[in-house]
C-alpha positions in Angstrom: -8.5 10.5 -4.7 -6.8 13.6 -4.8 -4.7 14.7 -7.4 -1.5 16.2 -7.4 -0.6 17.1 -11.1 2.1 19.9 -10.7 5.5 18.3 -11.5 7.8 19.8 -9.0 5.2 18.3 -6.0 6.0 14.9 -8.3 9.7 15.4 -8.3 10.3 15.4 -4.2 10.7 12.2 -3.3 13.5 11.5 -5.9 14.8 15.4 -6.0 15.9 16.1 -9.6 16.2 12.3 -10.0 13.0 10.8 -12.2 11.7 7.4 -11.7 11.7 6.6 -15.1 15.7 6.6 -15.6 16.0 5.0 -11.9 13.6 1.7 -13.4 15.8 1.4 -16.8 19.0 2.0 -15.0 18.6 -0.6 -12.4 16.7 -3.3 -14.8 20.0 -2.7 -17.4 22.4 -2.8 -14.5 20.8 -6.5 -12.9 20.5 -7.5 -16.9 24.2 -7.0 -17.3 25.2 -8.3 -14.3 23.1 -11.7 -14.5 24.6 -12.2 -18.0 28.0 -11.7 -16.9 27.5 -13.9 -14.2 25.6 -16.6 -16.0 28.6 -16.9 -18.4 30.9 -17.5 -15.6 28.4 -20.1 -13.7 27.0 -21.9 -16.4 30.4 -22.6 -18.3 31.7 -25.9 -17.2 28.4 -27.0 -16.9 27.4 -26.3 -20.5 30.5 -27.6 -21.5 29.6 -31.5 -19.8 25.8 -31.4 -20.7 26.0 -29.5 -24.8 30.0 -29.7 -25.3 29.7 -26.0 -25.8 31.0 -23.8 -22.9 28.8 -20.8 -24.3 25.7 -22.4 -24.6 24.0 -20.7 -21.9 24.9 -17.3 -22.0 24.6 -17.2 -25.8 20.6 -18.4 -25.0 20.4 -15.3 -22.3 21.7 -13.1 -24.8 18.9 -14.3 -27.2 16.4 -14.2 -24.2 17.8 -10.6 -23.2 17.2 -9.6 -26.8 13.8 -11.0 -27.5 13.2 -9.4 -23.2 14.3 -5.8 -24.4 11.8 -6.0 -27.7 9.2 -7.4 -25.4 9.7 -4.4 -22.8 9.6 -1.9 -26.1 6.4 -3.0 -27.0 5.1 -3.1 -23.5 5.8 0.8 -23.2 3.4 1.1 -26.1 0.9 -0.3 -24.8 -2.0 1.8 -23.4 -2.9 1.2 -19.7 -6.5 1.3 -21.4 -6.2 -1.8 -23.2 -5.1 -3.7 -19.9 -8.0 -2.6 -18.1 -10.4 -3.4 -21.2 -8.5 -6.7 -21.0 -8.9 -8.6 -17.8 -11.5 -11.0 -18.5 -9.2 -12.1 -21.6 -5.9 -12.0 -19.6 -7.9 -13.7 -16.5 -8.8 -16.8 -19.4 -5.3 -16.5 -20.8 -3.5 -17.0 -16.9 -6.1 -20.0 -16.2 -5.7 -21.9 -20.1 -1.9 -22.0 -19.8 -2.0 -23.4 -16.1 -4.6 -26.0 -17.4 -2.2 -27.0 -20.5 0.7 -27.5 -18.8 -0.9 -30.5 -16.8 -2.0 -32.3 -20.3 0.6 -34.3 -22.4 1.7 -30.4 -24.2 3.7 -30.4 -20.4 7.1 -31.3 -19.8 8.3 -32.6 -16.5 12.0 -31.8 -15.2 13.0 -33.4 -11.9 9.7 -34.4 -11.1 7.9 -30.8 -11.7 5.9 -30.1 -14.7 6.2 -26.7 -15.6 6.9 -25.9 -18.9 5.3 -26.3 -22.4 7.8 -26.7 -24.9 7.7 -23.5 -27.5 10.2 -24.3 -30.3 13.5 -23.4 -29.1 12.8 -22.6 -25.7 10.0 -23.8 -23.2 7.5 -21.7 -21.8 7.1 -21.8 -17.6 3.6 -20.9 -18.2 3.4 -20.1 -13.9 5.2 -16.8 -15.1 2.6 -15.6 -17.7 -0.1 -16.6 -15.5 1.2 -14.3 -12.8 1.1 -11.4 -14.7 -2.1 -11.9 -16.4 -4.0 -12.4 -13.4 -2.4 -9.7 -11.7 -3.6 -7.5 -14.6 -7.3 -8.7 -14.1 -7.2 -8.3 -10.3 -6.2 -4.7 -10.6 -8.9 -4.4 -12.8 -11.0 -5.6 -10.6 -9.8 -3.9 -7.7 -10.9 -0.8 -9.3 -14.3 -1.7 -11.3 -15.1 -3.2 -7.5 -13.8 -0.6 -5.4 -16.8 0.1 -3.2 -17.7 -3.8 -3.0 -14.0 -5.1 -2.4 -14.0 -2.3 0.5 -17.5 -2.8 1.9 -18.8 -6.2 1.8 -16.9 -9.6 2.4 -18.4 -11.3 -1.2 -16.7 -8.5 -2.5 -13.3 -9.5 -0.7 -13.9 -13.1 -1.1 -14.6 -12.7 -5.3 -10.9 -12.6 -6.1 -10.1 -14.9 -3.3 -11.7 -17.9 -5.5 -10.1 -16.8 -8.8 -6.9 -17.2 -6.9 -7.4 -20.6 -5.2 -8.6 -21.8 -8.6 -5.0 -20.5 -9.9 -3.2 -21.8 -6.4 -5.0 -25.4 -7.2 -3.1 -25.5 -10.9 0.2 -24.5 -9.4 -0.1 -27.0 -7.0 -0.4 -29.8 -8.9 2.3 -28.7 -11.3 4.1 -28.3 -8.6 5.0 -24.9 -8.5 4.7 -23.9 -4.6 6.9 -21.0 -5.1 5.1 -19.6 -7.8 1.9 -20.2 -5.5 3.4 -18.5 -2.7 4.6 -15.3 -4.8 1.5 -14.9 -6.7 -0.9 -15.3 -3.8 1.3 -12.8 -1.7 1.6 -10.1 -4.1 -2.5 -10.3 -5.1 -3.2 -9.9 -1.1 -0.7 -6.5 -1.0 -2.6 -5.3 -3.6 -6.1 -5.5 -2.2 -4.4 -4.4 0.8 -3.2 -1.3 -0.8 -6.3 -0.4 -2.4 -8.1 0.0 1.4 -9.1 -3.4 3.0 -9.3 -3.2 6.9 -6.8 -5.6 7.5 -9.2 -7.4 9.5 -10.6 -9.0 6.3 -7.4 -10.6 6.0 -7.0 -12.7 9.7 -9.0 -15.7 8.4 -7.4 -15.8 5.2 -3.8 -15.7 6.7 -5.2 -18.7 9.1 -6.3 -20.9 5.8 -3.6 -19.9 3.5 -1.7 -21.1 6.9 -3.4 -24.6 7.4 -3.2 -25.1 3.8 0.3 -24.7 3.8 0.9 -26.9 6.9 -1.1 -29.6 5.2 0.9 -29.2 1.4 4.1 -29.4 3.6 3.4 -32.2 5.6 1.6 -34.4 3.3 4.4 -34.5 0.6 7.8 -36.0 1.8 10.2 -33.7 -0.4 8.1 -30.6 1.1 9.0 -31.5 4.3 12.5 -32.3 4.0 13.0 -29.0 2.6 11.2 -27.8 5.9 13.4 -30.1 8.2 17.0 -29.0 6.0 16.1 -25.4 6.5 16.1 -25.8 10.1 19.4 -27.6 10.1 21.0 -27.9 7.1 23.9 -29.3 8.1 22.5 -32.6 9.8 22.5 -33.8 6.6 24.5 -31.7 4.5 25.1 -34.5 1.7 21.3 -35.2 1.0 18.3 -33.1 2.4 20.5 -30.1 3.7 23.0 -30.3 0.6 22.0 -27.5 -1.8 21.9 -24.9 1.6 25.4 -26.0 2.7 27.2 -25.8 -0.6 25.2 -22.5 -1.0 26.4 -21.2 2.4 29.7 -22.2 1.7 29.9 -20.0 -1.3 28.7 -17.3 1.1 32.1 -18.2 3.5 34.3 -18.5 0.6 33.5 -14.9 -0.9 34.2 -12.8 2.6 34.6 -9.2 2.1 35.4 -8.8 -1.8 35.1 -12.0 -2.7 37.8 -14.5 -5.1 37.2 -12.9 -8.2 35.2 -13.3 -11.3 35.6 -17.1 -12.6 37.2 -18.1 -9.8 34.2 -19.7 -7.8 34.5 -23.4 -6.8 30.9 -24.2 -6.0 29.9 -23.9 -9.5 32.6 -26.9 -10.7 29.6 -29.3 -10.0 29.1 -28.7 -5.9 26.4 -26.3 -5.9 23.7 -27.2 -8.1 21.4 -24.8 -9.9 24.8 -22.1 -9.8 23.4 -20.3 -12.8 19.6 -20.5 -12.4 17.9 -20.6 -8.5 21.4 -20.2 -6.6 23.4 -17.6 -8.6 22.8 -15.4 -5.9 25.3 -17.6 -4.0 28.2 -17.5 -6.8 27.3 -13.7 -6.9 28.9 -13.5 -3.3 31.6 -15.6 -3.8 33.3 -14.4 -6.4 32.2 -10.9 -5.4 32.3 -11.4 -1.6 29.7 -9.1 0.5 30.2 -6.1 -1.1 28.9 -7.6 -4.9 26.0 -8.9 -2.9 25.1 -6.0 -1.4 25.3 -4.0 -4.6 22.8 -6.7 -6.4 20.6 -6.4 -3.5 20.7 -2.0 -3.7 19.9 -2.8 -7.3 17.0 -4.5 -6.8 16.0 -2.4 -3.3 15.8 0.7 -6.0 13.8 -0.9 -8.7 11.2 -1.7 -5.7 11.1 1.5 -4.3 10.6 2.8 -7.8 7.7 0.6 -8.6 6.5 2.0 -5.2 6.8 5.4 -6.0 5.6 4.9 -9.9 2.3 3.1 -8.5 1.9 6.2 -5.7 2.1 9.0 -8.1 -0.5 7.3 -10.6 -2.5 6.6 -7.8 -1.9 10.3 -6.8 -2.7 11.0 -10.3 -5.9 9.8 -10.6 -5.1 6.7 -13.0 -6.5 4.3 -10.2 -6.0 1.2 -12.7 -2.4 2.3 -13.5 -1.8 2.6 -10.0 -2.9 -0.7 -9.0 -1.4 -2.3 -11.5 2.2 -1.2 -10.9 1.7 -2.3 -7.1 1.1 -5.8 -8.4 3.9 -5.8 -10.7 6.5 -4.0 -8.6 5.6 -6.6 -5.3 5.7 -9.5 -8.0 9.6 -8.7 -8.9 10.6 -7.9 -5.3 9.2 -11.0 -3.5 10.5 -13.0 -6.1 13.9 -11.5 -5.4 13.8 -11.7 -1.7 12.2 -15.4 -1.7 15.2 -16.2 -4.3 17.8 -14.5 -1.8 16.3 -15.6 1.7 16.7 -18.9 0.0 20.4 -18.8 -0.9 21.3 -17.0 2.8 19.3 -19.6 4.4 17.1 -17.7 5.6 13.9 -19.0 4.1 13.0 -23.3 2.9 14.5 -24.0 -0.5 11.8 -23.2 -3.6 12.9 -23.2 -7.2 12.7 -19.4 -7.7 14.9 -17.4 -10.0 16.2 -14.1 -9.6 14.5 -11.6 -11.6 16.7 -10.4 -14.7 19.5 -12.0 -13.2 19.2 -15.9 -13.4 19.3 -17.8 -16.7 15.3 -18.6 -18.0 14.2 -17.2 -21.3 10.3 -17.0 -19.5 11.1 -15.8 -16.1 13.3 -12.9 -17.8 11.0 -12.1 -20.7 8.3 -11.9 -18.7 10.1 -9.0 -16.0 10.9 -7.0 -19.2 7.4 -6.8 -19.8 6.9 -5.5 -16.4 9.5 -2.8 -16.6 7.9 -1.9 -19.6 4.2 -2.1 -18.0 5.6 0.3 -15.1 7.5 2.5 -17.6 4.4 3.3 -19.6 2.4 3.9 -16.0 4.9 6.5 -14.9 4.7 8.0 -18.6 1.6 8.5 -19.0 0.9 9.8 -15.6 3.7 12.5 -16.8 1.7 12.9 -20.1 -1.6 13.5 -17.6 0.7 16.1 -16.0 1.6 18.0 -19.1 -1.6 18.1 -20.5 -2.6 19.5 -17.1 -0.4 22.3 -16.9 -1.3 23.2 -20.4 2.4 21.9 -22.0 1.0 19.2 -24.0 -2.5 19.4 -26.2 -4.7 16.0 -26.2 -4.1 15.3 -30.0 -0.3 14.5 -29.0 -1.2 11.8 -27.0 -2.1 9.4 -29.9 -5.7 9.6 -28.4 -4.9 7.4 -25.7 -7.1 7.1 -22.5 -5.8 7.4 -19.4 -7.7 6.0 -16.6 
């Protein structure tokens, strides 16, 4: 790869603006705004289920908290000890998708998902994501000539990720599937597979897909309310129309903070899967529009982050904070298509907005995994152009 080490060649694409500040900026800003909104979605429910109006946002402020230390010590850890990693994170994604489906599992509405984990439960889909992303980009890049060059190369990963697919199934977590398998393919994609390699794949992950849907009856209701949610807009199709009608309430600017009526008990999931749709009504179209600029930045930033590593000549780094940055973004647009109706109904949360301690702990780290690529590939630069000697890098090695 070539490398392009001078900063002012580094600083183009954002002018005087560096990626660094963008990525904090944006991840505070959605932080704030899903606490804010989580308070005024979650209150009258809290107050019927716990008798406390505040328990929910009182729980995201903890999660936020224990999120932030979480991102902290993310940005001190070495890129290194990743890579060195992956066979341990790879054994670490598979065990928790394995312990979820023995009696340590607990099933809500039908789904088992979480492992309980004192005060809070675990949805171990979310750590599994990440820690097999982290050992495919590591494989990406030990297997470079293979993965490019040969299909058992291509098909290697492929099997680590239907074994992973197989556990989420069962769980089941097709959401989860969808996002995980979907970011892994960008990534090899990125790294220089002929799209060619991918036709059959798409055509299996297709059939598969066809066969999940139409051999479980909820699956397919979803499927048949999506295409007409308003045929039967107080069973199959009820979550959509409540959700769109949020959408019609909020018009332009919306009816104000608090004032939503789909959160009094009509739209369910208003703090967790469907906040999105309380977001534009009591914002209107303009709130929704700056939520999704918010999160339009933060992807272009992971973009640009993994680009300059890869530019860089940290190859692992690079990959890595594809994975990551495609992870946070198709979770977001699955969570959003799903609110406009625009994609079936699957029980995603928006990232760093919606209430979950696991979903939103887990996205810290990856800020804090893409802040540490984008600082040492500034390190690398310095050292480069002579402003920084070795010994100030706490002997890290950059890859």
């Amino acid at each position: 790869m070539q490398s392009t080490l001078t900063l002012p060649a580094q600083t183009r694409w954002f002018g005087n603006i560096q990626p660094l500040a963008v990525l904090v900026i944006t991840s505070i800003a959605l932080l704030i705004i899903g606490i804010v909104m989580i308070s005024s979605a979650s209150m009258d429910m809290a107050v019927a289920v716990t008798g406390n109006g505040y328990h929910y946002v009182i729980r995201q402020l903890i999660f936020a908290v224990m999120g932030c230390m979480l991102a902290l010590i993310a940005v001190n850890v070495p890129m290194a000890w990743w890579e060195r990693s992956g066979w341990l994170l790879l054994g670490i994604g598979l065990l928790v998708l394995m312990l979820v489906l023995t009696p340590l599992g607990r099933t809500v509405n039908g789904s088992t998902r979480w492992i309980p984990f004192g005060l809070f439960n675990v949805q171990v889909s979310e750590v599994a994501k990440l820690c097999l992303i982290a050992y495919l980009a590591g494989y990406v890049v030990r297997r470079r000539d293979e993965l490019l060059n040969t299909w058992a190369g291509f098909l290697k990963p492929l099997v680590v990720l239907g074994m992973a697919s197989a556990l989420l199934v069962i769980q089941p977590d097709f959401g989860a599937t969808v996002v995980l398998v979907t970011a892994a393919a960008g990534m090899i994609f990125l790294s220089g597979v002929r799209l060619s390699r991918f036709v059959p794949l798409i055509a299996t992950l297709v059939v598969i897909g066809a066969v999940l849907i139409l051999t479980q009856p909820y699956r397919l209701k979803r499927v048949v309310s999506y295409l007409d949610p308003w045929k039967d807009q107080f069973d199959t199709g009820y979550q959509l129309t409540q959700s769109l009608i949020a959408f019609g309430r909020g018009e332009w600017a919306g009816v104000g903070l608090g004032n939503s009526i789909q959160k009094l008990f009509f739209l369910p999931e208003a703090h967790t899967d469907f906040i999105f749709a309380i977001i534009a009504e009591e914002f209107g179209l303009l709130g929704s529009l700056l939520v999704l600029g918010l999160f339009t930045a933060l992807v272009v930033t992971g973009f640009v982050i993994a680009r300059r590593a890869e530019k860089a000549g940290m190859p692992f780094g690079a990959c890595f904070a594809y994975g990551i940055t495609l992870l946070i973004g198709l979770q977001a647009g699955i969570n959003m298509g799903v609110s406009t109706g625009l994609l079936p109904t699957k029980g995603l949360t928006l990232p760093l907005v919606s209430y979950g301690g696991s979903s939103l702990m887990i996205n810290c780290v990856c800020i804090g995994i893409l802040a540490r690529i984008e600082m040492e590939r500034l390190d690398k630069a310095k050292q480069a152009t002579g402003k920084i000697s070795p010994r100030k890098q706490g002997g890290a090695r950059y890859d």
